[in-house]
Backbone bond lengths (Angstrom), bond angles and torsions (degrees), N, CA, C in turn:
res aa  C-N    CA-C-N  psi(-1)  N-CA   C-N-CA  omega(-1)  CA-C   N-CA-C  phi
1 X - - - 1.465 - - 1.519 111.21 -
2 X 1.218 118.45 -31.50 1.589 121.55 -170.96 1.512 103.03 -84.15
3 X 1.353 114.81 -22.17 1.294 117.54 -178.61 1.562 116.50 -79.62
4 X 1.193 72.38 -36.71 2.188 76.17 171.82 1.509 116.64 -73.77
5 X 1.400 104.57 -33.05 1.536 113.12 -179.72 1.308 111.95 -77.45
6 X 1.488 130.40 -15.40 1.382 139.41 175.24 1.906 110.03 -93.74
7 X 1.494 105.25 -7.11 1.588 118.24 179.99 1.385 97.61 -82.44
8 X 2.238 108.13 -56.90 1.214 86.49 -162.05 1.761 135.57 -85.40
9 X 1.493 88.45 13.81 1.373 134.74 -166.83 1.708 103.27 -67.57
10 X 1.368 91.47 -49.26 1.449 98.99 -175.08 1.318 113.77 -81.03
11 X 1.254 109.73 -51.56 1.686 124.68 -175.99 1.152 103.79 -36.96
12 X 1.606 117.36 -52.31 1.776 126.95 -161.41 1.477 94.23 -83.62
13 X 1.298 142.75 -6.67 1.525 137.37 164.31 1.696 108.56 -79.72
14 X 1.367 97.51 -51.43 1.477 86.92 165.01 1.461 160.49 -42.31
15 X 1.653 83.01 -51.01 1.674 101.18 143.08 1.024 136.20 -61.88
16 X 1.350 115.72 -36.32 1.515 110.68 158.15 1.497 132.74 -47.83
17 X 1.260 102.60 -39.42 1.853 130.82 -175.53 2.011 87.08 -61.53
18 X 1.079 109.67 -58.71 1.676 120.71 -152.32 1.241 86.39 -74.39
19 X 1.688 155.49 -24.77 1.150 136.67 -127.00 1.455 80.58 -154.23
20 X 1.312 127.13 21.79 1.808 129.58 156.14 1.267 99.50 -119.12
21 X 1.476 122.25 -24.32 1.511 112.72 -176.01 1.398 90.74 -89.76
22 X 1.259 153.03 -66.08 1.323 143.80 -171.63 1.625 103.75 -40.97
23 X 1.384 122.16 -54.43 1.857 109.89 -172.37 1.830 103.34 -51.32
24 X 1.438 102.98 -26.91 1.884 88.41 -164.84 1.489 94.02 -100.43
25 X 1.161 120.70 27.27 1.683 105.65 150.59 1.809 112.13 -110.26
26 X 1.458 101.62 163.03 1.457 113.73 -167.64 1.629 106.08 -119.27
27 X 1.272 108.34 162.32 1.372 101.86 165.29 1.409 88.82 -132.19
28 X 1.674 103.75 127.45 1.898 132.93 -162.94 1.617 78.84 -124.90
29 X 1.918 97.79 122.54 1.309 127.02 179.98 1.324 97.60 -142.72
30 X 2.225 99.57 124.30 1.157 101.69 179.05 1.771 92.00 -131.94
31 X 1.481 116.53 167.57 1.385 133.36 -175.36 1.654 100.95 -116.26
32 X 1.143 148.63 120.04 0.795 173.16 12.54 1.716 141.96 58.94
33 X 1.758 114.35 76.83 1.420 115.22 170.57 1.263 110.25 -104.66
34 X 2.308 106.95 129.80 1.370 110.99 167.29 1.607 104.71 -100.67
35 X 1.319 91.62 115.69 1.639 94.90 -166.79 2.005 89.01 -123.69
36 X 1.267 106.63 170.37 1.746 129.91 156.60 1.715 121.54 -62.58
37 X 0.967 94.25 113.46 1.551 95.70 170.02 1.407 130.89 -130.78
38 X 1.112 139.47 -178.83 1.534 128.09 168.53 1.607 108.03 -112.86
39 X 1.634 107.27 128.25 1.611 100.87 144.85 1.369 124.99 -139.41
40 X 1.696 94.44 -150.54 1.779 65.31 -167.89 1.607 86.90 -137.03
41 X 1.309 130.90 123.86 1.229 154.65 157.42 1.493 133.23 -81.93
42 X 1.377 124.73 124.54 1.359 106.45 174.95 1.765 118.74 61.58
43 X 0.900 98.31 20.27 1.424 87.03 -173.77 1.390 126.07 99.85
44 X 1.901 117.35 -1.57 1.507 88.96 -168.52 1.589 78.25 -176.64
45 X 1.591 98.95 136.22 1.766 104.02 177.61 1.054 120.94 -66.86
46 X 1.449 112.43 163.62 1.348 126.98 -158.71 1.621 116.11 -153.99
47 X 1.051 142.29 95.38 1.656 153.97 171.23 1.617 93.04 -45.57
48 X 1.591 111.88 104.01 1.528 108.00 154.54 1.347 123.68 -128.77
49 X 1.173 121.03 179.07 1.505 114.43 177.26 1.600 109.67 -113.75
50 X 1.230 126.88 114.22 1.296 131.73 159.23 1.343 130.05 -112.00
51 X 1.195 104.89 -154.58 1.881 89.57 168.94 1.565 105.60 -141.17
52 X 1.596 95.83 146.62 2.075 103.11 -155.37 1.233 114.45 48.73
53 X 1.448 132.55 20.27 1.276 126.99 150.29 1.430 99.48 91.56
54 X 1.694 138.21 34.39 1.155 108.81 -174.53 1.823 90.31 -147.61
55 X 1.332 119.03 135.86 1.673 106.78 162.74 1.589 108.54 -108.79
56 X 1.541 119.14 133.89 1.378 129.25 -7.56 1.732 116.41 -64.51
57 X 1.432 109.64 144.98 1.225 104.06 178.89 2.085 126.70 -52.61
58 X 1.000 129.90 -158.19 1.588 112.80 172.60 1.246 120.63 -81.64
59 X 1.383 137.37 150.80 0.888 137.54 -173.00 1.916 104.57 -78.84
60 X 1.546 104.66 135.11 1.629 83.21 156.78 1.759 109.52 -127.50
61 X 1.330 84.97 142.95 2.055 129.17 -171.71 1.153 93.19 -61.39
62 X 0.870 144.81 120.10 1.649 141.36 131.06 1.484 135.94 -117.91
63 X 1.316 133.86 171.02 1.237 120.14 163.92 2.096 99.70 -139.99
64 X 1.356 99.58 140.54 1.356 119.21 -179.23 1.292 117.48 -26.10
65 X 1.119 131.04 94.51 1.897 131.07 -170.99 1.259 94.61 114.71
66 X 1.183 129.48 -1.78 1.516 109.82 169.69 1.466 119.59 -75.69
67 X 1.364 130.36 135.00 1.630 124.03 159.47 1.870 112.81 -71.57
68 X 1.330 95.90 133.83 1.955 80.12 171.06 0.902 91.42 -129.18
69 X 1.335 134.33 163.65 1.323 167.11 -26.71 1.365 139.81 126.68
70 X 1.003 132.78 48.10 1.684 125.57 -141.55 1.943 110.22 -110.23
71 X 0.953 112.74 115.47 1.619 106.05 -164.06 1.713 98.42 -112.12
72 X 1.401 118.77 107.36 1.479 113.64 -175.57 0.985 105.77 -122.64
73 X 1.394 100.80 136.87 1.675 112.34 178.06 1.977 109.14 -105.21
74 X 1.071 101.54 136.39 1.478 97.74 160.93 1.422 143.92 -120.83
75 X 1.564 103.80 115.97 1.141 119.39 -175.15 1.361 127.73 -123.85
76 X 1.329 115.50 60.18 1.112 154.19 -138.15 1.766 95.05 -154.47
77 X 1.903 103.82 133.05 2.005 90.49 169.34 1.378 99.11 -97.04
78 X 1.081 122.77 46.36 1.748 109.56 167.63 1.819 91.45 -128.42
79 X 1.696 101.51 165.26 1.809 113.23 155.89 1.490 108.46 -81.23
80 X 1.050 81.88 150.37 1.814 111.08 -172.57 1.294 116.89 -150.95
81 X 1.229 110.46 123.29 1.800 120.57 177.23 2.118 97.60 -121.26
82 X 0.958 107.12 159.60 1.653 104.23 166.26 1.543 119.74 -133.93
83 X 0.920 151.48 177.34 1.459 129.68 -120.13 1.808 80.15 -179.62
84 X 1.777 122.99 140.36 0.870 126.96 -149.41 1.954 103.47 -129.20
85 X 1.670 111.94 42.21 1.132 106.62 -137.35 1.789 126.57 -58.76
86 X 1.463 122.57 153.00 0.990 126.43 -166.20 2.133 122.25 64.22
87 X 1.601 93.82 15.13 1.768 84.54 -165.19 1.472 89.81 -105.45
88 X 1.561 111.88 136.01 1.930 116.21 -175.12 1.499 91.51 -79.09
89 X 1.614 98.84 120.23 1.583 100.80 160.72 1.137 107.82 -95.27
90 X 1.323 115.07 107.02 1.686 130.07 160.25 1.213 117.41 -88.29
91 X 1.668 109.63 96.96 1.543 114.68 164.55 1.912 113.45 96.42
92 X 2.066 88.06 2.67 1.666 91.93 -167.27 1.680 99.02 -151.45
93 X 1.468 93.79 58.05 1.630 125.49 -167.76 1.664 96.13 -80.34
94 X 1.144 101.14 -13.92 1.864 90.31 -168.84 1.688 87.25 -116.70
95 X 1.341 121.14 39.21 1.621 119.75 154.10 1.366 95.61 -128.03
96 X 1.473 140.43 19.07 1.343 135.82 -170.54 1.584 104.50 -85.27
97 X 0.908 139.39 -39.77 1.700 142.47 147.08 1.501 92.28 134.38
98 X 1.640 167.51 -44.59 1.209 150.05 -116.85 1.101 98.55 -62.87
99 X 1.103 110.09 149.96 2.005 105.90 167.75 1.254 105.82 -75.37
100 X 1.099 135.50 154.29 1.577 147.86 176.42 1.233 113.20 46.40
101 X 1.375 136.48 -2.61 1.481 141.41 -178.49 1.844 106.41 -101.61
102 X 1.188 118.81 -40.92 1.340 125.20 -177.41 1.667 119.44 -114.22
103 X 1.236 86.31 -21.72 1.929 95.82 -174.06 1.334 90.44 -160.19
104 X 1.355 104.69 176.39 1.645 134.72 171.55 1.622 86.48 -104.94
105 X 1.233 91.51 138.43 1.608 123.10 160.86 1.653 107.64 -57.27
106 X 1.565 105.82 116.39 1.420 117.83 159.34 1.392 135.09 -42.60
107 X 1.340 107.53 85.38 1.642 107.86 179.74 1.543 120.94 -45.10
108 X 1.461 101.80 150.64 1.496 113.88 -176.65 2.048 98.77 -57.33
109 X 1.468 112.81 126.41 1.067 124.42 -177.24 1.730 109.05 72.05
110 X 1.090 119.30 22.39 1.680 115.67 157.52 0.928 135.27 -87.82
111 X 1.156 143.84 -163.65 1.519 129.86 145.01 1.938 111.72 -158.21
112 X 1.337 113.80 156.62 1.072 116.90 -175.07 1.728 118.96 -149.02
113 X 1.509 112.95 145.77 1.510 106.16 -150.63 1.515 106.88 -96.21
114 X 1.446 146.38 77.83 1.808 112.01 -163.84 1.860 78.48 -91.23
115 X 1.711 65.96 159.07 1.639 113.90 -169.96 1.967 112.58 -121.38
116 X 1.120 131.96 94.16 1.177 110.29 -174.48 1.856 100.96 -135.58
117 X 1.727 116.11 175.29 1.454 108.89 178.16 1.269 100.59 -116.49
118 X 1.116 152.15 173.00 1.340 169.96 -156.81 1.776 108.95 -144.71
119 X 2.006 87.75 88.72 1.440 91.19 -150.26 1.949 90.66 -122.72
120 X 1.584 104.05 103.51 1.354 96.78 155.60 2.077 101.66 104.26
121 X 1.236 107.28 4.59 1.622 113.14 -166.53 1.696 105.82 -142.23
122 X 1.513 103.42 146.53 1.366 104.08 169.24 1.445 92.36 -163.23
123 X 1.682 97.00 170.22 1.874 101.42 -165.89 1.366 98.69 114.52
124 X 1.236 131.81 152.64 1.359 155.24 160.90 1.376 120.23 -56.71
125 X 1.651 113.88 107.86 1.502 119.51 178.02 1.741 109.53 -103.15
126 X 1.050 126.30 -140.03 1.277 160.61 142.52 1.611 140.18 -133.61
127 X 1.302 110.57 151.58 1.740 102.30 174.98 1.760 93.89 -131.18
128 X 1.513 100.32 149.58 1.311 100.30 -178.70 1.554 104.51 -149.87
129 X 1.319 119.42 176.71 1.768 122.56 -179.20 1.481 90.19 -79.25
130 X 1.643 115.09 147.70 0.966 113.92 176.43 1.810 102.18 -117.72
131 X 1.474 112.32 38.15 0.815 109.58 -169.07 1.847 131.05 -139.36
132 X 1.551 103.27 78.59 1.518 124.08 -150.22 1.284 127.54 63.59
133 X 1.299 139.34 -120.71 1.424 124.41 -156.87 1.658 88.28 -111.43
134 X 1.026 123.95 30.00 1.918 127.35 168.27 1.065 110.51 -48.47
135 X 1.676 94.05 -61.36 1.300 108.45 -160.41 1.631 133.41 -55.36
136 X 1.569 88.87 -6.22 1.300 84.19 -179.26 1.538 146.00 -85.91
137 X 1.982 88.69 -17.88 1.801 107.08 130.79 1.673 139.99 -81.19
138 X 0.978 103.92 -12.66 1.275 122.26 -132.04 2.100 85.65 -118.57
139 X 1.768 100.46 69.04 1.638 95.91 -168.16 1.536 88.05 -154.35
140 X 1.497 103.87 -171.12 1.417 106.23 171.87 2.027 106.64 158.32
141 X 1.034 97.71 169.96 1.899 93.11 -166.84 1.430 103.55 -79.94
142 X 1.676 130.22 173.91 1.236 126.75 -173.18 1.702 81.64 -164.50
143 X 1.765 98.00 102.40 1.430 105.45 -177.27 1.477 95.17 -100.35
144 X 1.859 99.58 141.17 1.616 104.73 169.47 1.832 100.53 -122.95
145 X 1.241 117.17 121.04 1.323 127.70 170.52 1.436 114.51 -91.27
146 X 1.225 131.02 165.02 1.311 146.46 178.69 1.941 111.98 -60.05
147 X 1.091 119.72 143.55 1.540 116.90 174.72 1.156 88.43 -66.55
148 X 1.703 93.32 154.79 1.957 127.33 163.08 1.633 87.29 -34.03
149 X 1.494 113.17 130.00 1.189 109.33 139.66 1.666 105.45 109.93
150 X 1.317 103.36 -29.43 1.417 118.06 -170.35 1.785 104.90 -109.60
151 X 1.767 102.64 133.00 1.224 112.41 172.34 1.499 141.35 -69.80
152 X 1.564 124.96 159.41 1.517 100.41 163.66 1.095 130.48 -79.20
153 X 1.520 145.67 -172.76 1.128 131.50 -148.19 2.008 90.22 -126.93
154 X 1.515 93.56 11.86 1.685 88.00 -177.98 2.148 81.47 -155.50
155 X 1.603 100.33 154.64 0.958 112.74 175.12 1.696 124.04 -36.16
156 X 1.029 134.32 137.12 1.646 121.39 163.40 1.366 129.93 -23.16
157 X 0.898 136.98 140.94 1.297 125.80 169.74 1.902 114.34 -115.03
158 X 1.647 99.85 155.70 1.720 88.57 -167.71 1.015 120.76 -80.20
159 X 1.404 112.34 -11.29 1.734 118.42 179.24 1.687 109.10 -143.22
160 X 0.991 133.67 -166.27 1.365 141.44 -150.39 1.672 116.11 -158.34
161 X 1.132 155.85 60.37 1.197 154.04 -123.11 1.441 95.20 -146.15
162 X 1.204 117.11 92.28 1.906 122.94 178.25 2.054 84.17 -86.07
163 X 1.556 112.01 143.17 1.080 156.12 179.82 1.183 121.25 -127.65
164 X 1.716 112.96 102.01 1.468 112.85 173.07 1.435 119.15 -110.92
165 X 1.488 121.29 129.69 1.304 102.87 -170.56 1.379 111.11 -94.56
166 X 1.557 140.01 159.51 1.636 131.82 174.02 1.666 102.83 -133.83
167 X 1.712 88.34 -157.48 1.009 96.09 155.40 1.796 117.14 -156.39
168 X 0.819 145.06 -152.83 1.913 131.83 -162.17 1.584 96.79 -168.27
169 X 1.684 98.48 119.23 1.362 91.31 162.26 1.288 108.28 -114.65
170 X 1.629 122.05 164.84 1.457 117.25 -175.46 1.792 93.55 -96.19
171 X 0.996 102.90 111.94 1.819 110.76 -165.85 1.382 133.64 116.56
172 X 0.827 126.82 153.39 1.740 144.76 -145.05 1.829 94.95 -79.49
173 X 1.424 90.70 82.92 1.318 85.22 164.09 1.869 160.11 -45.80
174 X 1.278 104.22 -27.22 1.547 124.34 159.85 2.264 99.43 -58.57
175 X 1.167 98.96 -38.81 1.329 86.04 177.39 1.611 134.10 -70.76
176 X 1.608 87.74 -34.03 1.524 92.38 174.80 1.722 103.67 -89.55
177 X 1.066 123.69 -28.20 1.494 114.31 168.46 1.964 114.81 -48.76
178 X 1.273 101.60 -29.90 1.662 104.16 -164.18 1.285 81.85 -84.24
179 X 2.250 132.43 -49.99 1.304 103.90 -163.75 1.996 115.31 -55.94
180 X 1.282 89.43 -45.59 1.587 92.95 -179.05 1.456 126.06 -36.00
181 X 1.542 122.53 -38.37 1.774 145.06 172.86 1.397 84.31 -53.87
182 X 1.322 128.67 -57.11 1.683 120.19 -151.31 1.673 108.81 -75.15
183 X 1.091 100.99 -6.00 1.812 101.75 177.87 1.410 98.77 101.27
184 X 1.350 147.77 30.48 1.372 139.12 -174.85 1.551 103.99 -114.96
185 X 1.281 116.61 133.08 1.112 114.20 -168.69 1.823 120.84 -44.87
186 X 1.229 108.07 128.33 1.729 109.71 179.42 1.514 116.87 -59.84
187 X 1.648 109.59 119.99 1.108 118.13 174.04 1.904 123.82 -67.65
188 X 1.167 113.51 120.07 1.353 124.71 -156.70 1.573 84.82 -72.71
189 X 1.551 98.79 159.44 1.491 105.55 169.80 1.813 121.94 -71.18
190 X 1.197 110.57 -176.28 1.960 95.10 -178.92 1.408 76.72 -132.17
191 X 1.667 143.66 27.32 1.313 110.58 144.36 2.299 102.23 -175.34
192 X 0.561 121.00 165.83 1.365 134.61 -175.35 1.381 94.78 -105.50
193 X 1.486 115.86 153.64 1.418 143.51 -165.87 1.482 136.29 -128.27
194 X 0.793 104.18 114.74 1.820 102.90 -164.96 2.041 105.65 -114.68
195 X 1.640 113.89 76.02 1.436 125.22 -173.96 1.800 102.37 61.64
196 X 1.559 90.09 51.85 1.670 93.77 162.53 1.835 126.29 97.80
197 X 1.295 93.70 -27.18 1.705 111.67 156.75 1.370 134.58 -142.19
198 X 1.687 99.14 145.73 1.463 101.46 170.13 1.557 133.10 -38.04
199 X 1.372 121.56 144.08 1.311 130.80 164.81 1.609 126.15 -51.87
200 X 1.380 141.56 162.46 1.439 133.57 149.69 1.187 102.89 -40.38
201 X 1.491 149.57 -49.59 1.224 125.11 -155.46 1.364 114.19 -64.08
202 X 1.456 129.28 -12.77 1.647 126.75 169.01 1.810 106.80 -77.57
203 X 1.778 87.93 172.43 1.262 85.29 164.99 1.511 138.01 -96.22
204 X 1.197 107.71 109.06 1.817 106.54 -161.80 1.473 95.77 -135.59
205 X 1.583 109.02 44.96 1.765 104.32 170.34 1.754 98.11 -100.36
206 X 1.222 78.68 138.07 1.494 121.75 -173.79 1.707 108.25 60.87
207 X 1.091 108.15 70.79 1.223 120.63 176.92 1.655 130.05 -107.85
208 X 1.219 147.64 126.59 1.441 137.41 -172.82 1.793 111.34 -73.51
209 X 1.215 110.12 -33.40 1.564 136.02 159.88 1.022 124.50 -140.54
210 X 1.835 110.85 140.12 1.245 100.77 168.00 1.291 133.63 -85.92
């Protein structure tokens, strides 16, 4: 009798354990258009494709056990898949982004939903297009924080400042990505990136943006 009462003793603790970690996960749902836009770089506009119109693209928030959610539309005339880097897809291999390896590339005016959980990782990743020379606007940070309840593994910090590094070409990138496929020598970038723009060390005097 004590043994059963010490079985069901446990069982109903268990559930408890499983049914505190399920309340402190979230499901984080974001909407998402990679559409054409203009900016202005270096001195001089430029037609690119990002997503919601901004480089680096948005950051997405999470905390460890969360499912997210990602609903992208494309409005953009190129294919586009996006790529979730460093996150283990367990069981949600067909939200991993490769082009032609995990999905078909998102047709111009499609859209497609990945769905994945945030199982077992925390620390600062990235997500990016996994789909030719896109990616090279077409990125943005993918923060994973600690579950409700659970600490960091290093003191607090007083501020929070995600840092993406790139790089900028002056020109339509899908083009020089395709010359590069053909065997023609790869066109170097005309500047390095610090969350989407060049440094003072370019030339951006008298400029409205850099």
């Amino acid at each position: 009798m004590k043994r059963f009462v010490f079985s069901l003793a446990w069982g109903f603790a268990t559930i408890i354990v499983l049914a505190s970690s399920l309340v402190s996960a979230a499901v984080v749902e974001y909407t998402w258009d990679v559409e054409n836009f203009t900016v202005e770089r270096l001195c001089n506009e430029h037609v690119v494709t990002a997503v919601n119109g901004t480089i680096p693209g948005p950051a997405i928030n999470v905390r460890e056990g969360d499912t997210v959610i990602i609903h992208v539309t494309n409005k953009s005339p190129y294919n586009v898949t996006l790529h979730w880097h460093g996150i283990f897809q367990l069981g949600s291999q067909w939200s991993d982004g490769p082009e032609y390896v995990t999905q078909c590339p998102i047709a111009p005016a499609g859209n497609y939903t990945y769905k994945f959980t945030i199982t077992g990782q925390e620390g600062t990743l990235w997500w990016h297009a996994h789909s030719s020379f896109l990616r090279s606007n077409i990125y943005g940070a993918l923060i994973i924080r600690p579950r409700l309840g659970h600490s960091y593994p290093y003191p607090r910090v007083y501020q929070e400042i995600p840092i993406l590094l790139g790089e900028w070409w002056n020109g339509n990138v899908e083009d020089i990505g395709n010359n590069a496929s053909l065997g023609l020598v790869p066109q170097t970038s005309d500047a390095y990136t610090i969350n989407g723009f060049p440094g003072d060390l370019y030339n951006n005097t008298n400029c409205s943006t850099q």
